[in-house]
GUKEVO-640055 format. One record per residue: x negated, y, z negated of N, C-alpha, C, CB in turn; residue in three letters; residue number from 1. Coordinates in steps of 0.02 Angstrom, whole numbers, plus 50000, padded with zeros to 5 digits. Glycine has a CB too. Example, Ala and Ser with C-alpha at 12.3 -4.5 7.8 and 13.67 -1.06 7.14 Angstrom:
GUKEVO-640055
  n.px  n.py  n.pz ca.px ca.py ca.pz  c.px  c.py  c.pz cb.px cb.py cb.pz  aa   i
 49340 49716 49610 49385 49775 49610 49340 49835 49610 49435 49776 49548 ALA   1
 49358 49888 49646 49316 49947 49643 49355 50002 49606 49296 49970 49714 SER   2
//
This chain:
GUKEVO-640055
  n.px  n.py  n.pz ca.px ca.py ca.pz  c.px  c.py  c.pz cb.px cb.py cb.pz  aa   i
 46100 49764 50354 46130 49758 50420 46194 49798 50430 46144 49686 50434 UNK   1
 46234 49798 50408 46290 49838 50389 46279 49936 50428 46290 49830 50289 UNK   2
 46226 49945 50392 46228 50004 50397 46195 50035 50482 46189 50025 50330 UNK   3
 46188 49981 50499 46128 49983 50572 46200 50006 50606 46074 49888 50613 UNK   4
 46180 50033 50674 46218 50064 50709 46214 49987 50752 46195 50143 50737 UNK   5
 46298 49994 50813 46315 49946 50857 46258 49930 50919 46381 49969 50882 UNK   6
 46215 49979 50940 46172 49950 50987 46113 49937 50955 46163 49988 51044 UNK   7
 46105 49939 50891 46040 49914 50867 46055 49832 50850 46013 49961 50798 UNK   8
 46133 49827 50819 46130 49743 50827 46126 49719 50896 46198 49707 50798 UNK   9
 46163 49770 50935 46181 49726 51012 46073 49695 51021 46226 49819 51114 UNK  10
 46023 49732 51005 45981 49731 51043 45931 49686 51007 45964 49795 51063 UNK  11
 45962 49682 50909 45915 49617 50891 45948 49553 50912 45899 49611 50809 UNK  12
 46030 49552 50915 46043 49489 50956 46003 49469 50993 46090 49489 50992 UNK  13
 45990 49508 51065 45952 49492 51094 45890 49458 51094 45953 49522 51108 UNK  14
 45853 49467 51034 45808 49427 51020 45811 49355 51006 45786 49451 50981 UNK  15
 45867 49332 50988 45889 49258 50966 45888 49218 51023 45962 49252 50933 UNK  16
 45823 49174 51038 45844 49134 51090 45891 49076 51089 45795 49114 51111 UNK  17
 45883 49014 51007 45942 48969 51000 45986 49002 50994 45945 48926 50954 UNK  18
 46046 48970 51014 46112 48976 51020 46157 48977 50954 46130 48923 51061 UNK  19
 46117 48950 50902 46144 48941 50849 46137 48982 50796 46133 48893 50834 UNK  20
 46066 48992 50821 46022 49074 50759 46061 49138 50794 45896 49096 50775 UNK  21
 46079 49135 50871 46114 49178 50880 46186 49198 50857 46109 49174 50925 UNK  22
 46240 49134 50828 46292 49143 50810 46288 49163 50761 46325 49108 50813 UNK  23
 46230 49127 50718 46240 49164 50641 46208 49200 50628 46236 49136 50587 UNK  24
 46171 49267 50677 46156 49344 50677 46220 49374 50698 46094 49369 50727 UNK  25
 46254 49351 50739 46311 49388 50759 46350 49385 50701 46347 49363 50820 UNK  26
 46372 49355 50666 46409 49366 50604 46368 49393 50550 46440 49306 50582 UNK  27
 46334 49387 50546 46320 49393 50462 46335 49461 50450 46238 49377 50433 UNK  28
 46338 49524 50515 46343 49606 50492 46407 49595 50448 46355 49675 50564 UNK  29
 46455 49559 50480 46532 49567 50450 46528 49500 50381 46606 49545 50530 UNK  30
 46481 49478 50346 46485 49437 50299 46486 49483 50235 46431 49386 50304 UNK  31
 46446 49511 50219 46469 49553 50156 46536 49607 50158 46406 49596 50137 UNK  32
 46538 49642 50218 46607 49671 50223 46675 49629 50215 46608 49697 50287 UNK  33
 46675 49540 50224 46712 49520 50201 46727 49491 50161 46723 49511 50218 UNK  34
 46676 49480 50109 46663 49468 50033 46680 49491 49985 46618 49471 50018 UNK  35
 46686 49593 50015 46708 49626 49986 46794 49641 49962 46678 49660 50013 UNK  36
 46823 49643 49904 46871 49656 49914 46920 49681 49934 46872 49656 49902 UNK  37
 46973 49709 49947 46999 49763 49970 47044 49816 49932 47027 49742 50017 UNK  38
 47031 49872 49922 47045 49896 49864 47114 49899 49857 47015 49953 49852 UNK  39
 47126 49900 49780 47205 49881 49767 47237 49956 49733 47214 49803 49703 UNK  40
 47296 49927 49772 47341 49988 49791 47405 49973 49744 47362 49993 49882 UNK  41
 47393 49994 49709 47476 49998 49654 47521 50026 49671 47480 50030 49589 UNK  42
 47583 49992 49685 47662 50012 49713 47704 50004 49649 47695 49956 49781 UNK  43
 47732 50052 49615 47766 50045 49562 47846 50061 49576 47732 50088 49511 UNK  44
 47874 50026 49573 47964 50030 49596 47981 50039 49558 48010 49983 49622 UNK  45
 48038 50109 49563 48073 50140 49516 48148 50129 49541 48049 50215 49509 UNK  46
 48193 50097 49483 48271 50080 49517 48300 50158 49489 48324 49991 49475 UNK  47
 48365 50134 49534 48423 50204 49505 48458 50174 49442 48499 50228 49572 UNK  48
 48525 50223 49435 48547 50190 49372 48610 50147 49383 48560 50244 49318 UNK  49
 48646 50110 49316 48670 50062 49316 48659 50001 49373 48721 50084 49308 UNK  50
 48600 49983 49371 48595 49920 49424 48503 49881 49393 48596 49964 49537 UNK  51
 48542 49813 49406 48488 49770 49390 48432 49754 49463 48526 49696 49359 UNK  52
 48447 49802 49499 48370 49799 49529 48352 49752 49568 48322 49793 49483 UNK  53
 48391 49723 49598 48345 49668 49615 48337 49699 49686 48373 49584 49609 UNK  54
 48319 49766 49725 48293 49769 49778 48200 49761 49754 48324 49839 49817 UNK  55
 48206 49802 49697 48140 49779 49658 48086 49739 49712 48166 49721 49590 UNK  56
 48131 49648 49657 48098 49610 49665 48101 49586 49724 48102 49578 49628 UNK  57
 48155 49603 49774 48136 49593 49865 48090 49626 49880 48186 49615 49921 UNK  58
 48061 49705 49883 48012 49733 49900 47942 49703 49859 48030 49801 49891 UNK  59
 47956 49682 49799 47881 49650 49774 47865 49601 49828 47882 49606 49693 UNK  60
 47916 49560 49814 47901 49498 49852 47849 49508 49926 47978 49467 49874 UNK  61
 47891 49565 49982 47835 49578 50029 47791 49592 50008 47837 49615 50069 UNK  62
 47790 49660 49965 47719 49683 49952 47675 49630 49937 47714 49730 49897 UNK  63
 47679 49579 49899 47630 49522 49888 47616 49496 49935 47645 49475 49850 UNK  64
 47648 49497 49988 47629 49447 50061 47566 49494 50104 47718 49438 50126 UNK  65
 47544 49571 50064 47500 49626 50100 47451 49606 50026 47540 49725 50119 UNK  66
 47374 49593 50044 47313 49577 50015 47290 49613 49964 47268 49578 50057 UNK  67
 47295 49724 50003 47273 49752 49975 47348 49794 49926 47223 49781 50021 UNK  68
 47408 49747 49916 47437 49789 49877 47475 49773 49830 47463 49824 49905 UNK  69
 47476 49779 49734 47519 49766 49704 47586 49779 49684 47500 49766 49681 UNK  70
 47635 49759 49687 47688 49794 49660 47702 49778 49589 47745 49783 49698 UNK  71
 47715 49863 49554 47753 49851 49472 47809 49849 49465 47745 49897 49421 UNK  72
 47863 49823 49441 47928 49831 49434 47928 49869 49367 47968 49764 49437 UNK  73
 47948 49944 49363 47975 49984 49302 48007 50002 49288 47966 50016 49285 UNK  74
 48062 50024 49248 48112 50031 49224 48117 50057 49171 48134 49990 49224 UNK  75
 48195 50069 49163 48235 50120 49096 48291 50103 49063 48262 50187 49118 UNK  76
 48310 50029 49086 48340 49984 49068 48421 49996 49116 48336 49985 48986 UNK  77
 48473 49993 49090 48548 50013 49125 48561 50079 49089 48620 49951 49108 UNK  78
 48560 50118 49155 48574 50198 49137 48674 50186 49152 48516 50273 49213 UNK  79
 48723 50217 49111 48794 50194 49125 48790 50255 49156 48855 50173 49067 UNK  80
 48843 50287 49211 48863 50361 49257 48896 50396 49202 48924 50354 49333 UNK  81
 48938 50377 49145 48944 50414 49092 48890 50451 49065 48965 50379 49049 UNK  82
 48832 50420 49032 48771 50466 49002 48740 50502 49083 48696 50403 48951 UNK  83
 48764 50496 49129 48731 50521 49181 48746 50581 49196 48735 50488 49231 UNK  84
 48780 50594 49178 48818 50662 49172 48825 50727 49127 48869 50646 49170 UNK  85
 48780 50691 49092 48770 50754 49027 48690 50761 49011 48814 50727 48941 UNK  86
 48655 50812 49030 48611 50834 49049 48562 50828 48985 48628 50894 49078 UNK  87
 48592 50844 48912 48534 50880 48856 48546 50807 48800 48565 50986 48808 UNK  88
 48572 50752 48812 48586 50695 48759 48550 50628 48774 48664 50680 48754 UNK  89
 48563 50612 48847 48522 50536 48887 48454 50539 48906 48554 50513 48961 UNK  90
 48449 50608 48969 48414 50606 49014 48331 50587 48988 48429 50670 49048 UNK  91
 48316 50617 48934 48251 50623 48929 48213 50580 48906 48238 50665 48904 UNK  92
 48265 50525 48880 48247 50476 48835 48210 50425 48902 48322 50442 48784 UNK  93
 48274 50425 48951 48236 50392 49010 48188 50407 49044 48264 50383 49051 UNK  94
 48177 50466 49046 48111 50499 49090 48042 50495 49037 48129 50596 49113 UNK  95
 48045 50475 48968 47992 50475 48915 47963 50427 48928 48008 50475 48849 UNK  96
 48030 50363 48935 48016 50304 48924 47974 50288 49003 48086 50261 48902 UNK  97
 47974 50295 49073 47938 50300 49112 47900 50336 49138 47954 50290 49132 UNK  98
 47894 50378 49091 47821 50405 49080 47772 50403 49077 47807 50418 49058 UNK  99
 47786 50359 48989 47739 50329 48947 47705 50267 48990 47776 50306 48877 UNK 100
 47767 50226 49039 47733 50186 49054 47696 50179 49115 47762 50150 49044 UNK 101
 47714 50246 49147 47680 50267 49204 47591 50289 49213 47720 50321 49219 UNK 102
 47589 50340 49153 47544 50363 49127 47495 50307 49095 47572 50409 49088 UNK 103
 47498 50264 49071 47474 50190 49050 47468 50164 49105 47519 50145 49005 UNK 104
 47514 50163 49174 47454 50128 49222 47411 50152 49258 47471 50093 49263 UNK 105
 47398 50231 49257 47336 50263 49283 47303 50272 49229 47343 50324 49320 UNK 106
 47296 50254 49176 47228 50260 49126 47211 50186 49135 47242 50286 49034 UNK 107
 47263 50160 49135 47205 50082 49166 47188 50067 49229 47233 50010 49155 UNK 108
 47219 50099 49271 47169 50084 49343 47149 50176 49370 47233 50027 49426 UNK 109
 47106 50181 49344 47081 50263 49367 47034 50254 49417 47043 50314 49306 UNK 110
 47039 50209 49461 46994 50199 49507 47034 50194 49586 46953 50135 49483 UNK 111
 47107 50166 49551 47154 50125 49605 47207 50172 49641 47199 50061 49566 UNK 112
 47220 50183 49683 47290 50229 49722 47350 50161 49692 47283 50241 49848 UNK 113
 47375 50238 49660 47444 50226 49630 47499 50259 49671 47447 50253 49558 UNK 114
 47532 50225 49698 47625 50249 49729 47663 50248 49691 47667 50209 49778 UNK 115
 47707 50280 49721 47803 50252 49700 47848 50251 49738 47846 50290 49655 UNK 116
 47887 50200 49733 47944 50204 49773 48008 50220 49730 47951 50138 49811 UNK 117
 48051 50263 49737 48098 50278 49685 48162 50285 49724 48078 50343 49644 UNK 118
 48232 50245 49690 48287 50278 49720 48336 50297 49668 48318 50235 49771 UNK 119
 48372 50331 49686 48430 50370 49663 48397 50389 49590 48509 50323 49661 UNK 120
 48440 50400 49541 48408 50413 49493 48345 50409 49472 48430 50395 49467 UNK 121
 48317 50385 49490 48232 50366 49477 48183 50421 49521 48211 50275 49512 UNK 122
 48225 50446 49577 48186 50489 49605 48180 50529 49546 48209 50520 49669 UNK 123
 48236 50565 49514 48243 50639 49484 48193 50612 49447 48316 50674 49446 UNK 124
 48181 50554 49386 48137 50549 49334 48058 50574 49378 48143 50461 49298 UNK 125
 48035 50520 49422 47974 50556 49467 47957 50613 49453 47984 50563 49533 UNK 126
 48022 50647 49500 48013 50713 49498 47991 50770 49434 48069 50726 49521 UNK 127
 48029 50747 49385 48018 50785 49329 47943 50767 49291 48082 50772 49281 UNK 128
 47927 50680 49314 47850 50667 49265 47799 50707 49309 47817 50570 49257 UNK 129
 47806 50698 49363 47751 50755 49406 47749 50829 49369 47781 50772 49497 UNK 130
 47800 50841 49379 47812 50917 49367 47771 50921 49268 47928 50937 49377 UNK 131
 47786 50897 49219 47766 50885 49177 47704 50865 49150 47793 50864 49172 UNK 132
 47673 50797 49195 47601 50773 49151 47576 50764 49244 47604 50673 49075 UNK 133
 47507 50809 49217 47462 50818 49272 47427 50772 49288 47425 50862 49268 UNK 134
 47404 50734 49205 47372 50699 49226 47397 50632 49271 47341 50692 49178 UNK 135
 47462 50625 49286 47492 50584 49332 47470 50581 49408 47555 50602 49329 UNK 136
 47425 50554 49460 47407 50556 49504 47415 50494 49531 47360 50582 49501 UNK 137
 47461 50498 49569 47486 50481 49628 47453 50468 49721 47528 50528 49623 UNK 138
 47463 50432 49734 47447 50405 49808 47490 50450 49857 47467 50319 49818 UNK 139
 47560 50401 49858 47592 50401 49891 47677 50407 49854 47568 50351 49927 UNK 140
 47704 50445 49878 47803 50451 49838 47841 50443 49906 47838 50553 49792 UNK 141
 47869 50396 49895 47939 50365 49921 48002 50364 49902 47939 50313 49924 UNK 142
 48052 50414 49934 48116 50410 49877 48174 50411 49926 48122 50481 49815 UNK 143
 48227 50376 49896 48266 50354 49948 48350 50368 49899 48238 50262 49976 UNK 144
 48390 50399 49923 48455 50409 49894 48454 50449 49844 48486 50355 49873 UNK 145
 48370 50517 49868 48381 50550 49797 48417 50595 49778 48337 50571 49775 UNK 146
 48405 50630 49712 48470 50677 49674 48409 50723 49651 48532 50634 49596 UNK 147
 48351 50728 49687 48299 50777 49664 48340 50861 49700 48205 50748 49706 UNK 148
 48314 50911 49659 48354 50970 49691 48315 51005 49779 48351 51040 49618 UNK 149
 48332 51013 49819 48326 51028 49863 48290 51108 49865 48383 51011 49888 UNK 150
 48284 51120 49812 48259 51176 49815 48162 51162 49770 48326 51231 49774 UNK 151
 48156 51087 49746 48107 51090 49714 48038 51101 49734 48112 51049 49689 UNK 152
 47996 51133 49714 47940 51164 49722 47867 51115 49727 47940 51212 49666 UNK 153
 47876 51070 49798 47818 51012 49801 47753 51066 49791 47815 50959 49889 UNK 154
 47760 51120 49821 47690 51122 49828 47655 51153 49743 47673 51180 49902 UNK 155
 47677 51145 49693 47676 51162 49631 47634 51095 49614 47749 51177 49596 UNK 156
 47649 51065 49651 47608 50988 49625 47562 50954 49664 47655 50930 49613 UNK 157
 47547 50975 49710 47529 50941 49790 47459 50930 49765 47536 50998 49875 UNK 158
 47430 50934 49691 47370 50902 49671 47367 50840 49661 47348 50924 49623 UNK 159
 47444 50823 49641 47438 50741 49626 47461 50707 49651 47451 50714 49580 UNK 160
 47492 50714 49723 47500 50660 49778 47484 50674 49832 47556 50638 49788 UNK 161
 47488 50620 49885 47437 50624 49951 47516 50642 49993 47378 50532 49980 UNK 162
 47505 50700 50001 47576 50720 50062 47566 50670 50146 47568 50835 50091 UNK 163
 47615 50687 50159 47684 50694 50144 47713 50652 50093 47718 50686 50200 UNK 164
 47767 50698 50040 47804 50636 50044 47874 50602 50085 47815 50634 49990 UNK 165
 47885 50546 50054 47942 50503 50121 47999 50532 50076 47943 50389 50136 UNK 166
 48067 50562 50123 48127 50555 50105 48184 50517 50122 48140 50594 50108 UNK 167
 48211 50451 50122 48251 50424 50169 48323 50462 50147 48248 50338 50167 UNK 168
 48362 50474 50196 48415 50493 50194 48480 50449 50213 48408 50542 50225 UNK 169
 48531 50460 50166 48566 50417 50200 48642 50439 50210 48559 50354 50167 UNK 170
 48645 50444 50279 48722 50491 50306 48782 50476 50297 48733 50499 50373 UNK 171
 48775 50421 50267 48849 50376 50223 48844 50404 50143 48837 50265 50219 UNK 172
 48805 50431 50138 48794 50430 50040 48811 50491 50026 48708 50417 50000 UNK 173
 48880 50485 49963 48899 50542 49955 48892 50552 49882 48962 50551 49984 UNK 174
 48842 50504 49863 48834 50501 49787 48781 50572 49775 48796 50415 49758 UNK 175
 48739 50590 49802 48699 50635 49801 48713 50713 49786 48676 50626 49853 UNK 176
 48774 50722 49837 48795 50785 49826 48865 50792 49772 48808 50813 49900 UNK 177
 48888 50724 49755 48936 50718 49675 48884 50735 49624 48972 50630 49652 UNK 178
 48820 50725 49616 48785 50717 49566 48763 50795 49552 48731 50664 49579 UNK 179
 48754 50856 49614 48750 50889 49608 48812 50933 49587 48721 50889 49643 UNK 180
 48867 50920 49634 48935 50960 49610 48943 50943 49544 49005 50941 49649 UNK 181
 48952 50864 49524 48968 50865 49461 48940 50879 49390 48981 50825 49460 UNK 182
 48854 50867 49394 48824 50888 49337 48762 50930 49357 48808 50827 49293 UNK 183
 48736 50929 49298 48665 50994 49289 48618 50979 49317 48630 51011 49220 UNK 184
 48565 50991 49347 48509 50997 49337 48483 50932 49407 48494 50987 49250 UNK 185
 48546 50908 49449 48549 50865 49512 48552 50915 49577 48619 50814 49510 UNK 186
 48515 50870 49635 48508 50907 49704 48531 50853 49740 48433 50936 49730 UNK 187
 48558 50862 49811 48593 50839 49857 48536 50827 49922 48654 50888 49868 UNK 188
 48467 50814 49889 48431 50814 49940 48392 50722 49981 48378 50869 49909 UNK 189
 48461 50678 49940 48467 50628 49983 48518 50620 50044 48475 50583 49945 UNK 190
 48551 50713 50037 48626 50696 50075 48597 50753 50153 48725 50736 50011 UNK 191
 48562 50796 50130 48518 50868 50172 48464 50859 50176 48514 50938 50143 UNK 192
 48425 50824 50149 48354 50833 50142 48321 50909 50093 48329 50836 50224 UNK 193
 48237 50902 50107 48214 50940 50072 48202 51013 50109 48161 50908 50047 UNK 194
 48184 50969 50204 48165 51034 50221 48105 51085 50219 48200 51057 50198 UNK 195
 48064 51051 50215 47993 51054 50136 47948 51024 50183 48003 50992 50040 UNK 196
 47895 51068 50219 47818 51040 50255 47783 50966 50231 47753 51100 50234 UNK 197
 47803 50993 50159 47764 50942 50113 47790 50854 50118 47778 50971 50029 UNK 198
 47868 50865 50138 47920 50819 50167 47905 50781 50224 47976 50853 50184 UNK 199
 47940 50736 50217 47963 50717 50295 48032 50669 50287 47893 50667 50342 UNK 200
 48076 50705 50301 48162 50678 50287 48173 50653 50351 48230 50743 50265 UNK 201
 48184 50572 50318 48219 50540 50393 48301 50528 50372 48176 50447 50422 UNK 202
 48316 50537 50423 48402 50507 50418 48406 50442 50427 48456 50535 50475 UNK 203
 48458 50420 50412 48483 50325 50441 48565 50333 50404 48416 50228 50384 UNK 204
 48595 50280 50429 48666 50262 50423 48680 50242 50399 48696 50243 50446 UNK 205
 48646 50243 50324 48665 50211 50279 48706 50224 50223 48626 50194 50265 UNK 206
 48728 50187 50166 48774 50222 50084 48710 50234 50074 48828 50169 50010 UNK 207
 48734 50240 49986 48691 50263 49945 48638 50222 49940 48716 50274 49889 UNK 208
 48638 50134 49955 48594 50080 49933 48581 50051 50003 48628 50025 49876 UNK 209
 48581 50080 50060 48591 50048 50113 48519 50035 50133 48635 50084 50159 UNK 210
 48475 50054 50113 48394 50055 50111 48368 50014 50090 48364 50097 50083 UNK 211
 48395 49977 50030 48363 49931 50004 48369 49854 50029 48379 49938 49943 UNK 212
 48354 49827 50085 48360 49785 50127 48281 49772 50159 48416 49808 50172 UNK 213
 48267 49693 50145 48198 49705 50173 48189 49712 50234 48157 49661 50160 UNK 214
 48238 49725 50282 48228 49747 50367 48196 49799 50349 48295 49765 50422 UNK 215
 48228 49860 50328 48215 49900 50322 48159 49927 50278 48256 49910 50321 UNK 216
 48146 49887 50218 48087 49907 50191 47999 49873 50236 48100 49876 50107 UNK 217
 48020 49814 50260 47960 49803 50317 47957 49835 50373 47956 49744 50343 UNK 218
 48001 49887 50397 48010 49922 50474 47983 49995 50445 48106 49925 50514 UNK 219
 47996 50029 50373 47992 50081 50375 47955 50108 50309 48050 50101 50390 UNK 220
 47943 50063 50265 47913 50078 50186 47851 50042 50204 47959 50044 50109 UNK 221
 47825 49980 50220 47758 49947 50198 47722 49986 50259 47752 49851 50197 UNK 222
 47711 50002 50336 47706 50055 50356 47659 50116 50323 47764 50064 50358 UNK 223
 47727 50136 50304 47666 50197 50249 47640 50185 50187 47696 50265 50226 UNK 224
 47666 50110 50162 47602 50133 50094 47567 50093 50115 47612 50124 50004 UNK 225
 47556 50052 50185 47483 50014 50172 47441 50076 50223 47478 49909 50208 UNK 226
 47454 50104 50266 47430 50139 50312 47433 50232 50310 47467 50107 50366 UNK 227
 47492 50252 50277 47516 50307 50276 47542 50350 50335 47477 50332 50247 UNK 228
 47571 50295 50383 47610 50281 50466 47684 50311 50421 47615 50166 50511 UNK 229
 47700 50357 50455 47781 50385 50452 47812 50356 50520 47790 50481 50452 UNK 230
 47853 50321 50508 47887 50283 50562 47945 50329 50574 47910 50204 50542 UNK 231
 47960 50336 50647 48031 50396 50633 48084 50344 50636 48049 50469 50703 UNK 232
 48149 50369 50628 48201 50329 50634 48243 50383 50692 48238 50310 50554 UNK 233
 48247 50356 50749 48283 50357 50804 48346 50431 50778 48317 50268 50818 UNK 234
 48385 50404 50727 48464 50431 50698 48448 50508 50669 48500 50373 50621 UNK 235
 48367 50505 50668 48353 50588 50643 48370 50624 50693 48277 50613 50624 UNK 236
 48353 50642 50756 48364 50665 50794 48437 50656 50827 48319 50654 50818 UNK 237
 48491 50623 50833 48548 50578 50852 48607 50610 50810 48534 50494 50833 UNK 238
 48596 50635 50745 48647 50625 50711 48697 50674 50725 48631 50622 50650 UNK 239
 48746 50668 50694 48792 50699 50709 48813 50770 50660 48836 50649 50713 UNK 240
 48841 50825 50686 48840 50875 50616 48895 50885 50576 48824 50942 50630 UNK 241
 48870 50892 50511 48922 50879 50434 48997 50915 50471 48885 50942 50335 UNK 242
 49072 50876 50448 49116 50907 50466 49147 50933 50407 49151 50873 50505 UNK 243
 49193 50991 50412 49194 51035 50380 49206 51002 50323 49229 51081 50399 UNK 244
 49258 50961 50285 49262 50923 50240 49223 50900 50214 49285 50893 50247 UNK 245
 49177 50873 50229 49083 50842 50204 49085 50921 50152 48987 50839 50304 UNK 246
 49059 50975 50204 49059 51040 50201 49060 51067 50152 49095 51062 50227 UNK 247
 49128 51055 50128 49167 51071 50058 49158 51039 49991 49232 51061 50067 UNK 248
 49154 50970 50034 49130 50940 49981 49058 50950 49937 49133 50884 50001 UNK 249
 49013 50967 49975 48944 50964 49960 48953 51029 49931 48887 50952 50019 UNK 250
 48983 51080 49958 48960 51157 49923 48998 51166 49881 48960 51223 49963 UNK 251
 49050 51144 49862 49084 51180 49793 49072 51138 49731 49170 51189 49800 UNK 252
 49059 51188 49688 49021 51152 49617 49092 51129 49561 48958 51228 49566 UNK 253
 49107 51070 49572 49161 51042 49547 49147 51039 49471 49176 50976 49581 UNK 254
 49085 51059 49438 49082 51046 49371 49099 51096 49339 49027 51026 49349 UNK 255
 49080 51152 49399 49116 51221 49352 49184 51232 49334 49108 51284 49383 UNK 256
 49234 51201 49393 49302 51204 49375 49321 51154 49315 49343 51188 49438 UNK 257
 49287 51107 49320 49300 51042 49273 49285 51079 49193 49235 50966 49294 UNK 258
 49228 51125 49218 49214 51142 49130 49285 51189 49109 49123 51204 49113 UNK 259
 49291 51236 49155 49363 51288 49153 49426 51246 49114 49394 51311 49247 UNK 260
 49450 51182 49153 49474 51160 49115 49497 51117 49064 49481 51167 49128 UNK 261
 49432 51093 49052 49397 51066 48980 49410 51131 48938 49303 51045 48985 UNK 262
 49380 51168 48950 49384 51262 48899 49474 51254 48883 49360 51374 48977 UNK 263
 49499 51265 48935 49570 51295 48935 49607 51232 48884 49609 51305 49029 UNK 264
 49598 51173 48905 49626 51123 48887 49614 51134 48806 49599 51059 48925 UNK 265
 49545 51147 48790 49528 51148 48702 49571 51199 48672 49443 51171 48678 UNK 266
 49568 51275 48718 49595 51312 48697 49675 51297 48682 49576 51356 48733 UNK 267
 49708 51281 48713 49796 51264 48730 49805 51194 48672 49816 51231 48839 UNK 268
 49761 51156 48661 49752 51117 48589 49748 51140 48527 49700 51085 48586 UNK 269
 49696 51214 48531 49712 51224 48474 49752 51257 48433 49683 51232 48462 UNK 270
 49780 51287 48497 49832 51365 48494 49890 51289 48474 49851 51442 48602 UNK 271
 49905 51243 48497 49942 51205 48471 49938 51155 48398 49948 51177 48519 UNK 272
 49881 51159 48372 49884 51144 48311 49870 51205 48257 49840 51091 48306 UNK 273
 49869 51254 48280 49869 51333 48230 49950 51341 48228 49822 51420 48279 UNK 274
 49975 51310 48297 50059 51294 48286 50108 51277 48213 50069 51229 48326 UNK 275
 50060 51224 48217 50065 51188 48175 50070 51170 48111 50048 51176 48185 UNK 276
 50015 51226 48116 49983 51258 48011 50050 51303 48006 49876 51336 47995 UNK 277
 50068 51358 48070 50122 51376 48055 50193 51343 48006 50130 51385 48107 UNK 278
//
């Protein structure tokens, strides 16, 4: 029955003269369609660093209140802004470690659409496991307060997720473009966006964490991963433009001067203990 077209039921209805054989022809097309399950959709939440997460377990919480969708809570434990800052000693240990466990939940559900929602730090890890293990395939990417580089190359990957992806932006957050001035291998493209077809960068008025609020994750995140609905936010269009100070801030690479006088400082140390041997 299922497969019969709408005027072929309309016309065996018709044949039902009781009233009762007629109700239960009228249903039965939709009885195995609702028997059936509805396929499950893995939402895996990725936190930033130094923080225990608990927007996490607010966004699980909705997601469980939607039929067809699970949420994972994953993690890298407390990243401190000290190891955050030095590019070739922390970073990789964290991006291994959610990897491994990323990669472990698409070999066990290779049947199921897998997401992510990632903020601040957690975007960049994303970013780099895509870029890395192919076999990582992805649904849907959600990233909100990220430090991914603004120059990165989606369409290098656009095999293993279902574009667009979401960028929330947030016009209070100035953590994005510190992360870039101050260390290696960070982009400011939670503070500018990506800019990127493959994109879709919304603005809002928020800090760095101002997103993680379930208003906002039921008005503008469940949306697209149950449907793949990009909701706009009003403030994209509205906003106002960077003043020169922002400006400065965002474009000058404060790590290079910082290294200058780190250098100078070692140097003027040692010329003072060669003093010394004197």
């Amino acid at each position: 029955m299922p497969n019969n077209s709408l005027l072929e039921l309309q016309q065996r209805l018709q044949t039902f003269s009781d009233p009762n054989e007629y109700r239960i022809a009228e249903a039965a097309p939709f009885v195995p369609a609702a028997s059936i399950p509805l396929p499950k959709h893995v939402v895996v939440l990725l936190h930033g660093m130094n923080t225990n997460a608990e927007w996490q377990e607010a966004l699980a919480d909705a997601i469980r209140n939607c039929s067809n969708l699970e949420p994972l809570v994953v993690g890298y434990g407390n990243f401190h802004p000290l190891k955050f800052w030095f590019p070739f000693f922390f970073r990789q240990g964290r991006i291994n470690k959610v990897a491994t466990d990323l990669r472990g939940i698409c070999k066990r559900n290779p049947n199921v659409h897998i997401s992510v929602v990632a903020h601040s730090f957690g975007t960049y890890i994303i970013s780099r496991i895509i870029e890395k293990y192919p076999d990582v395939k992805l649904h849907r990417i959600l990233l909100c307060g990220a430090i991914v580089d603004t120059d990165y190359d989606w369409s290098m990957v656009t095999s293993q997720f279902k574009y667009p992806v979401i960028n929330d932006i947030g016009r209070r957050d100035p953590w994005p473009s510190m992360a870039k001035s101050l260390s290696w291998g960070f982009g400011d493209s939670g503070c500018i966006g990506f800019q990127n077809s493959l994109v879709r960068d919304r603005h809002f008025t928020y800090g760095h964490s101002g997103f993680l609020n379930p208003k906002h994750m039921q008005k503008f995140w469940l949306p697209y991963l149950l449907d793949g609905k990009v909701v706009h936010s009003p403030y994209t269009s509205k906003r106002r433009p960077m003043r020169v100070f922002e400006i400065f801030l965002r474009t000058f690479q404060w790590k290079y001067f910082i290294l200058i006088v780190v250098v100078l400082g070692l140097y003027k140390f040692l010329e003072f203990l060669a003093g010394l041997a004197l």
